[in-house]
C-alpha positions as CSV (number, residue, x, y, z in Angstrom):
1,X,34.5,-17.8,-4.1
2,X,37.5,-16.0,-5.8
3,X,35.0,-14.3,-8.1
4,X,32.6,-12.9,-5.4
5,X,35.7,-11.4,-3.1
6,X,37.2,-9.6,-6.0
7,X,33.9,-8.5,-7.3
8,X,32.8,-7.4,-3.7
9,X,36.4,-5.7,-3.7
10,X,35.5,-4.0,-7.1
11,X,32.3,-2.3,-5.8
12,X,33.9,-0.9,-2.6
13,X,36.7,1.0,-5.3
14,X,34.1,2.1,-7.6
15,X,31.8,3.4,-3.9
16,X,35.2,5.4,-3.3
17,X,35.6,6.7,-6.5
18,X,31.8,8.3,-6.3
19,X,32.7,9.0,-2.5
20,X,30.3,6.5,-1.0
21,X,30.4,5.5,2.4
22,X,29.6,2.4,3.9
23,X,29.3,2.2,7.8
24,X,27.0,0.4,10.0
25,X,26.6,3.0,12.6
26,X,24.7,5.3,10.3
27,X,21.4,6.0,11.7
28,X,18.8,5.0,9.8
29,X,16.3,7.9,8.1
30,X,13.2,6.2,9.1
31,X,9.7,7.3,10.0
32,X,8.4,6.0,13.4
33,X,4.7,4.1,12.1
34,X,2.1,2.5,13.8
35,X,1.0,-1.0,13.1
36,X,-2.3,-0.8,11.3
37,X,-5.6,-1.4,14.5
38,X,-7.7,-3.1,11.5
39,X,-5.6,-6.1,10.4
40,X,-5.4,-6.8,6.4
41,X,-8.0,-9.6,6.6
42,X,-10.8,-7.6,8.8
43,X,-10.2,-4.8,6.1
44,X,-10.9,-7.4,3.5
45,X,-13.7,-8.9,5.1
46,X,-15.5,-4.8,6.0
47,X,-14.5,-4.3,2.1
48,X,-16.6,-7.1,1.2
49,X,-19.5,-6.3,3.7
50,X,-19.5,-2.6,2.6
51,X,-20.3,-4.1,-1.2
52,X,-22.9,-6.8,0.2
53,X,-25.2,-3.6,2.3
54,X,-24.5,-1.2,-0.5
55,X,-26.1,-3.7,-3.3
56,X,-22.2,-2.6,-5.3
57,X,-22.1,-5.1,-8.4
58,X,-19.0,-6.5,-8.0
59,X,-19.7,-9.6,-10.4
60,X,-17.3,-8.5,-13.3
61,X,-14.8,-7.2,-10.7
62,X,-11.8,-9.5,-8.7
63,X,-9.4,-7.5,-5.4
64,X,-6.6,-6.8,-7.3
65,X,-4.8,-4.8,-4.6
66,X,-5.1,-4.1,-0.9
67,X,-2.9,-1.5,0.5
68,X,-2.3,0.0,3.9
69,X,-2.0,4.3,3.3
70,X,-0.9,6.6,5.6
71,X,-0.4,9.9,3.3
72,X,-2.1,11.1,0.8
73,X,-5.4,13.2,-0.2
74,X,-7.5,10.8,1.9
75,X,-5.8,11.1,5.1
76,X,-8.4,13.8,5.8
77,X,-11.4,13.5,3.5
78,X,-15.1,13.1,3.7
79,X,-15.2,9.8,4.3
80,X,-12.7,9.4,7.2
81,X,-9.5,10.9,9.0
82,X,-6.3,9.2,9.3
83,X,-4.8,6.2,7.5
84,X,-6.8,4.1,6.0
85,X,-7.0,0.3,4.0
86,X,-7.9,1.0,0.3
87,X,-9.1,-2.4,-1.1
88,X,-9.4,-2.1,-4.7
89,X,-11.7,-3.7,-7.1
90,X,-10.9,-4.4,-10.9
91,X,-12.5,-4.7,-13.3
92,X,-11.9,-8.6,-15.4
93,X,-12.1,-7.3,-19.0
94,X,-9.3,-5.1,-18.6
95,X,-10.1,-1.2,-19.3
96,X,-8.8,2.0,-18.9
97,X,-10.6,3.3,-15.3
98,X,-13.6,1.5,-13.6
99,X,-12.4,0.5,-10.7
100,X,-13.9,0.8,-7.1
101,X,-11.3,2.1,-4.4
102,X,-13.4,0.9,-0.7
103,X,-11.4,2.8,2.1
104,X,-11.4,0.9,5.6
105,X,-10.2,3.4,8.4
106,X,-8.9,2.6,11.4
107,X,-11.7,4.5,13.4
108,X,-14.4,2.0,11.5
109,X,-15.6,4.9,9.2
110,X,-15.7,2.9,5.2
111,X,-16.4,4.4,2.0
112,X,-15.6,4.2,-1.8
113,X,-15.1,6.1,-4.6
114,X,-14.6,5.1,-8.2
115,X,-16.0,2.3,-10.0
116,X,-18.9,4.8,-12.2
């Protein structure tokens, strides 16, 4: 317990040294979001249903990422407007591109890119 208090000491003179403040009335520089209207399994589940009606061979591909986006170049694309689920497809045999990128909006509109 000795070790922790004098090393938790030790920080706080170094933070004064470099003229770091510590206070817990600092407002916080944070970006008002929205929770996401399409939850992270309906996104998965349109992803999958996307591949399924647009014959996509998927068979040598796995999910290896689903992310919620709300910048970015496809805030406002052809596909959709707005922020969007991007559900991407690997390929197994690991290579250098080749992956499929299916973008779930929140206004319903899906589409893809990659994956040629």
């Amino acid at each position: 317990m000795k070790t922790i208090i004098v090393s938790i000491i030790a920080i706080a003179c170094i933070a004064v040294l470099f003229g770091v403040t510590f206070s817990e009335s600092a407002p916080a520089n944070t970006l008002e979001r929205q929770r996401p209207t399409v939850s992270v399994q309906e996104a998965i589940r349109q992803a999958e249903r996307y591949i399924a009606e647009n014959r996509i061979d998927v068979s040598a591909y796995f999910i290896s990422s689903v992310r919620y986006i709300e910048t970015g170049n496809w805030i406002n694309s052809y596909i959709g407007k707005g922020p969007y689920w991007q559900v991407t497809y690997e390929l197994v045999k690991a290579a250098d591109g080749g992956q499929h990128f299916i973008l779930i909006y929140m206004d319903g509109k899906i589409g893809r890119f990659g994956g040629q």
